[in-house]
Wavefront OBJ file of the C-alpha trace (Angstrom):
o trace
v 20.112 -36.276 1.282
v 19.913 -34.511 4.519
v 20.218 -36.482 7.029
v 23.736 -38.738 6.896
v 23.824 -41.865 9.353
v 25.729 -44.457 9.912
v 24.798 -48.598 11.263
v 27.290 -51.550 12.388
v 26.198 -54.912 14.699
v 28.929 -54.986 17.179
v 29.229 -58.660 18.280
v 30.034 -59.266 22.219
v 31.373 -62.844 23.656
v 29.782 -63.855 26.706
v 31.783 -65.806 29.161
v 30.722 -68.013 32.035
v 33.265 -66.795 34.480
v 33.687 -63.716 35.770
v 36.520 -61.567 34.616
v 39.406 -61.665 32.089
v 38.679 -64.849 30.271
v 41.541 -67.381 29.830
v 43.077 -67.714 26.267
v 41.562 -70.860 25.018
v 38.288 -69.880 26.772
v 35.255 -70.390 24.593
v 32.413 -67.628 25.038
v 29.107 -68.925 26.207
v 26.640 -67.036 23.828
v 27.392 -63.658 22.064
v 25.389 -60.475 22.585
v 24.679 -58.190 19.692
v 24.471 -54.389 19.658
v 24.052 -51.859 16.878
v 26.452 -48.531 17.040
v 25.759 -45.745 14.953
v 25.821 -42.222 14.374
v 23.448 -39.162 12.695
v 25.064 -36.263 10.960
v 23.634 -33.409 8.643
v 25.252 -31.588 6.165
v 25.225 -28.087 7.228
v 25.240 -26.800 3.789
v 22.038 -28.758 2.760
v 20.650 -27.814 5.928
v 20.928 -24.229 5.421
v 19.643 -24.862 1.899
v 16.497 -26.503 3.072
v 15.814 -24.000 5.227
v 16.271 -21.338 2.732
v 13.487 -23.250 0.529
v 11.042 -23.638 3.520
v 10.815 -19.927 4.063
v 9.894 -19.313 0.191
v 6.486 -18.211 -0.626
v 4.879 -16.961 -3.511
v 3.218 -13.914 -3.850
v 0.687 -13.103 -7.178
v -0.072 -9.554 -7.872
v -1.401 -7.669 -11.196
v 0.647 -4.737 -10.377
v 3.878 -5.939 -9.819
v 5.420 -2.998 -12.525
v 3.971 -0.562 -9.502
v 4.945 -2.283 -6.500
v 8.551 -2.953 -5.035
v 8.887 -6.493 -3.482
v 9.295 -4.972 -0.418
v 6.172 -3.173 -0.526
v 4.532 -6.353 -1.689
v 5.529 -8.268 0.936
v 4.373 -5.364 3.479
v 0.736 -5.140 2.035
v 0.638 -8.766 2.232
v 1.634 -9.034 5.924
v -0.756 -5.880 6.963
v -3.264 -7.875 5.820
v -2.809 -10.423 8.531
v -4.083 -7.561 11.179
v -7.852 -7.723 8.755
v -7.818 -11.554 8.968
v -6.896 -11.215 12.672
v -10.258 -8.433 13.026
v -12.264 -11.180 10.987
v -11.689 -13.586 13.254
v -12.805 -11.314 16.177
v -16.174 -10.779 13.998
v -16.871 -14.488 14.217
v -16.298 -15.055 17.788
v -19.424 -16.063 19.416
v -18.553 -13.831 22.326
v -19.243 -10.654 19.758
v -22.732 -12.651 19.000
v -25.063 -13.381 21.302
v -26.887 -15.359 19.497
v -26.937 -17.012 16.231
v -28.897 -15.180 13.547
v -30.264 -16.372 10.634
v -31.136 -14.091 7.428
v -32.908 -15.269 4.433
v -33.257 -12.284 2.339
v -29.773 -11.141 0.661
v -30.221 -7.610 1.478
v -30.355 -8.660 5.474
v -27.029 -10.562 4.665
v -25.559 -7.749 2.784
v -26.668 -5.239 5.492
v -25.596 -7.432 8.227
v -22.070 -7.510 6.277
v -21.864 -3.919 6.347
v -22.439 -3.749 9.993
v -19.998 -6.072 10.731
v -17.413 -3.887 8.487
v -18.168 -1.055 10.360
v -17.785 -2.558 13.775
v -14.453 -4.078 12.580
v -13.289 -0.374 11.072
v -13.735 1.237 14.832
v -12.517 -1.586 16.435
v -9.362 -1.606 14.312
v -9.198 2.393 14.457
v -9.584 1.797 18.659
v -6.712 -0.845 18.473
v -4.376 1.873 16.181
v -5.028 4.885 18.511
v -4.421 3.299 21.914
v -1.249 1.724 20.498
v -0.295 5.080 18.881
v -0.990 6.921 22.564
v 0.874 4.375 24.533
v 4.295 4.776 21.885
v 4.134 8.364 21.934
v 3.298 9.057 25.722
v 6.232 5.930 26.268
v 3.686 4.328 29.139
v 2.759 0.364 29.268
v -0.527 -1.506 29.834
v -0.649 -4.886 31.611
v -1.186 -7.628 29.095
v -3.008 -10.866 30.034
v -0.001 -12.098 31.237
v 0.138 -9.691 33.466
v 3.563 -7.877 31.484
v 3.860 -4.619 30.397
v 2.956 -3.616 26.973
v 2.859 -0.948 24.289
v 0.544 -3.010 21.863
v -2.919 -4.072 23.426
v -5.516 -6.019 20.866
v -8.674 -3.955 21.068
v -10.059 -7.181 22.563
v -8.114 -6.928 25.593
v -8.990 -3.930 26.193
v -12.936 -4.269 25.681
v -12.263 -7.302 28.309
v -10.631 -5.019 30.843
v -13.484 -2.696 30.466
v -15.995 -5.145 30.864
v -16.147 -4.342 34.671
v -16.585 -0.752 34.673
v -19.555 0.664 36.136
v -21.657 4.146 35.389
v -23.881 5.725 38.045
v -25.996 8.748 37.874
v -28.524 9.842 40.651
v -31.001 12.918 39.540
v -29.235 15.695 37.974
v -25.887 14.542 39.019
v -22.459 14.050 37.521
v -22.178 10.626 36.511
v -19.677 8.615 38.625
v -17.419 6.196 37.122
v -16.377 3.632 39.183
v -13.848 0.290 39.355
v -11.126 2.185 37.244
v -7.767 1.660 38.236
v -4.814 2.921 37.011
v -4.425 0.697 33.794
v -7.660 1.448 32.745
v -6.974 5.405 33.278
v -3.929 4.850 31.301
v -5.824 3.661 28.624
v -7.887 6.356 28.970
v -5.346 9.060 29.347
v -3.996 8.279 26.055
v -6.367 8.127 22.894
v -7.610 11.943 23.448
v -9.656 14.351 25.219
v -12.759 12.980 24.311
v -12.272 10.060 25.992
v -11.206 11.370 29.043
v -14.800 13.251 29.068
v -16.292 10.453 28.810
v -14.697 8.266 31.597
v -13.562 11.244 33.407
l 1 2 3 4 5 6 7 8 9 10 11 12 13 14 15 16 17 18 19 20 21 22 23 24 25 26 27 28 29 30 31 32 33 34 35 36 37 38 39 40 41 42 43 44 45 46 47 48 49 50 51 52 53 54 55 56 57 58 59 60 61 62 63 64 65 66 67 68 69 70 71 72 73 74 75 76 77 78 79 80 81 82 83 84 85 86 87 88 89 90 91 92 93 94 95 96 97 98 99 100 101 102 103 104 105 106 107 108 109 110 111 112 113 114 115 116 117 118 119 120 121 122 123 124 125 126 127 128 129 130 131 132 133 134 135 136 137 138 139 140 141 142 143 144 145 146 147 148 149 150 151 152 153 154 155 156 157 158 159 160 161 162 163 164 165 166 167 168 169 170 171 172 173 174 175 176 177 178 179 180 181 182 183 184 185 186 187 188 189 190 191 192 193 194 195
């Protein structure tokens, strides 16, 4: 058992007169209380919590894979499921769409893949950049980071403006210096672009 407590009714006379009663004095009434106390073992605490961090992980090639690695493929996963989830936002959606032939679905599918493969690629070279130049990004807190979700980043975009007149250089406005830092870092050819 984990938890370890223990109960006992305390009884308490209750006098009519103030003060230290007198020796024959019979109480009035009695009042009753209950006193206890909670303890846990700290042994079978640490062994539950050894049991609640256990999961199980199935694999058909577990004479090729370490559990180590195991565990590390399973957890890099997470960063698909978390790009999966930005595929079914309804901000990356305009609308709903509905498909009735297979092929649209499949097709549709392999769009969405494709978006998800730049947007994770995006997410991986920004992050890379920002480690290996050692500069920070504001977060949406507002704190400095070296690991920006691609969707933060497509938000703090959203603002930027492009304006060309005739034949002339495109002008970039409402870029400040996050945004050129995030710039700066993935490459040349973005800083052509935004430049």
């Amino acid at each position: 058992m984990l938890l370890q407590h223990t109960a006992v009714v305390v009884s308490e006379p209750v006098f009519a007169d103030r003060g230290r009663p007198k020796n024959a004095q019979q109480p009035v009434r009695y009042q009753y209380r209950i006193e206890g106390g909670v303890a846990t073992s700290l042994a079978q605490e640490e062994a539950a919590r050894a049991r609640m961090g256990v999961f199980i992980l199935a694999t058909d090639h577990s004479t090729e894979l370490t559990m180590e690695a195991l565990l590390a493929t399973y957890k890099a996963q997470q960063n698909v499921e978390r790009g999966l989830r930005f595929l079914k936002c309804p901000e990356f959606l305009t609308s709903s769409i509905y498909l009735k032939k297979p092929e649209r679905i499949e097709a549709l599918l392999m769009m969405m893949t494709c978006c998800l493969m730049v947007y994770a690629a995006l997410e991986h070279r920004i992050r890379k950049g920002l480690e290996e130049h050692m500069r920070d990004v504001p977060d949406m807190k507002r704190k400095p980071t070296r690991r920006p979700t691609a969707r933060w980043i497509f938000l703090c975009f959203s603002g930027i403006l492009e304006y060309s007149i005739a034949d002339s250089q495109p002008l970039v406005t409402k870029l400040n210096p996050a945004h050129q830092t995030i710039v700066d870092v993935p490459g040349e050819r973005y800083l052509q672009i935004y430049s």
